[in-house]
N, C-alpha and C positions, 0 to 999 in steps of 0.2 A: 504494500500500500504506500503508494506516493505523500508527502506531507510537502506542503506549500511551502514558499521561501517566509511566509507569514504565518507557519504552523497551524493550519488550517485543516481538517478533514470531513470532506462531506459526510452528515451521519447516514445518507441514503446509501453509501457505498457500504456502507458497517454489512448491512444484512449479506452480501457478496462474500464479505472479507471472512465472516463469522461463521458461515454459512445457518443462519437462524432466519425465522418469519422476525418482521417488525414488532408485534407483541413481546415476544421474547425480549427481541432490541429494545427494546424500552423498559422492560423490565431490567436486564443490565444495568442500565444508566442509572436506573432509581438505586439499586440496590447498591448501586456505589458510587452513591450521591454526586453524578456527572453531570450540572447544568449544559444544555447546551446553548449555542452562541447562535443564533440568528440575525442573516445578510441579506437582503436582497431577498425574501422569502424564503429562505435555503438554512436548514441548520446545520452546524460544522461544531466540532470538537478539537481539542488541543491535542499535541503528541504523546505528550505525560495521562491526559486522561484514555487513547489509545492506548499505552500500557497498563495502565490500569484494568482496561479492560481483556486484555490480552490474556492478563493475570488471572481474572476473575475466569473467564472462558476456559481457562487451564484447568481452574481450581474447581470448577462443574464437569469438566468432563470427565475429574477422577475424585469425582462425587465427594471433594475437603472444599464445600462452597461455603458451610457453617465455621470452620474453622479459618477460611481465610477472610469472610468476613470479621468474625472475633479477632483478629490478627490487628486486622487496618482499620474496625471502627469500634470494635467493642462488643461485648456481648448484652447489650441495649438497644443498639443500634441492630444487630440482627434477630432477634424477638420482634424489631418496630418493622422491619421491612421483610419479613417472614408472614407475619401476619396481614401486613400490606397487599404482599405479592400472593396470597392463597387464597383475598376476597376469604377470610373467616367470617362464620356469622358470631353475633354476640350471643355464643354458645359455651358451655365447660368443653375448652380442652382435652385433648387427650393426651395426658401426661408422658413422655418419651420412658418411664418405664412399660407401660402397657403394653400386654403383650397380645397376638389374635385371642386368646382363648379369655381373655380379658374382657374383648367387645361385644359386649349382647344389645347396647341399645341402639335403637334404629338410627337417631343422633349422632352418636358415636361412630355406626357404621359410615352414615355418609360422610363425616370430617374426616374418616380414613379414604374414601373414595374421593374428595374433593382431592384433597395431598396426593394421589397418585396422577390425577391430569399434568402434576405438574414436570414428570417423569421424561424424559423423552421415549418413541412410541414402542420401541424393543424394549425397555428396564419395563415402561407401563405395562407390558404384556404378559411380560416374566411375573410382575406383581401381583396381575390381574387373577392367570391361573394358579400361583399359590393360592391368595385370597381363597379364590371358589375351591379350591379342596378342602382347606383349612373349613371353608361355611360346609363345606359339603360332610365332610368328618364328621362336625360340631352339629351338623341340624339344625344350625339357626334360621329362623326367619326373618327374612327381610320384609319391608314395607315398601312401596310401591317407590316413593321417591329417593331409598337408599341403595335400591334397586336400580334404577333409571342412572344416577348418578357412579356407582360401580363402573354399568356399561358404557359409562359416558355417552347416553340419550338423552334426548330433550323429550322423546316420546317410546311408547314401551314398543319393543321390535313386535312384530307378527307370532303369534302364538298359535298351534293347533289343540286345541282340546285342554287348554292352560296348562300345555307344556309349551316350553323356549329351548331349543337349545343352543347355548352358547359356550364357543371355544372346546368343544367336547364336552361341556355336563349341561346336565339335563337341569331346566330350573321350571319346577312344579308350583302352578300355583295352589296355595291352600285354603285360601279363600279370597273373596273378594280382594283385598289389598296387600294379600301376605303370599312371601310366596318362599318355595325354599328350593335351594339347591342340592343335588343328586347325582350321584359317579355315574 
């Protein structure tokens, strides 16, 4: 990536450079508090904030993004842009001891399924069918919108007879709004 005799770099070129969607690029930025500089309708970033982000990109792709945020802003500052960037509802927590056999409430389930969108889409998948063995083991029931939010839908996929199958298991519904998961 080129940098200007005036230390300049378009942030339109980031997503190229990074290879990430604009969401994501933006998210970066926040998480490691980059203002950017806007010219001419065009926004650009510094060289040093380019390293910056270099760094951070490093430090996500070998999943020490918690710890090098805690490194360069604090462990305040990544709680504040943690909760920022996962859109939390004003919900309890699920405390990083918890473990799957831990989670039985539907609330719970979906704040574990929100944190998995944030995955890139192979870790997500990997996540996804532990998750559903682990639910599958366990027999827990899910509820419609802990459910939807698992699969990452906006609406429930097509079902025969209130069976789903997804990913290889079978997900039974049990009633009206419950439904559970099956090897």
């Amino acid at each position: 990536m080129n940098t200007s005799e005036i230390d300049r770099i378009p942030v339109a070129s980031l997503q190229e450079h990074f290879g990430i969607k604009k969401t994501k690029l933006y998210e970066y930025l926040n998480k490691c508090q980059i203002q950017t500089t806007r010219v001419s309708g065009k926004s650009y970033i510094t060289s040093s904030d380019l390293d910056l982000l270099d760094q951070y990109h490093a430090a996500v792709g070998k999943s020490e993004e918690e710890e090098f945020l805690a490194e360069r802003f604090g462990s305040q500052e990544i709680e504040r842009n943690l909760t920022r960037s996962a859109n939390v509802r004003e919900l309890n927590p699920i405390e990083e001891e918890t473990s799957f056999a831990e989670v039985r409430e539907p609330v719970q389930m979906m704040q574990l399924a929100d944190g998995l969108s944030n995955l890139s889409p192979v870790n997500r998948c990997i996540a996804i069918n532990y998750l559903l063995d682990f639910l599958a083991k366990e027999g827990v029931t899910l509820d419609r919108p802990a459910l939807l939010s698992l699969l990452n839908k906006q609406t429930m996929p097509p079902s025969k007879d209130g069976i789903l199958v997804w990913m290889g298991y079978k997900i039974e519904r049990t009633n009206r709004n419950e439904w559970r998961v099956c090897n």
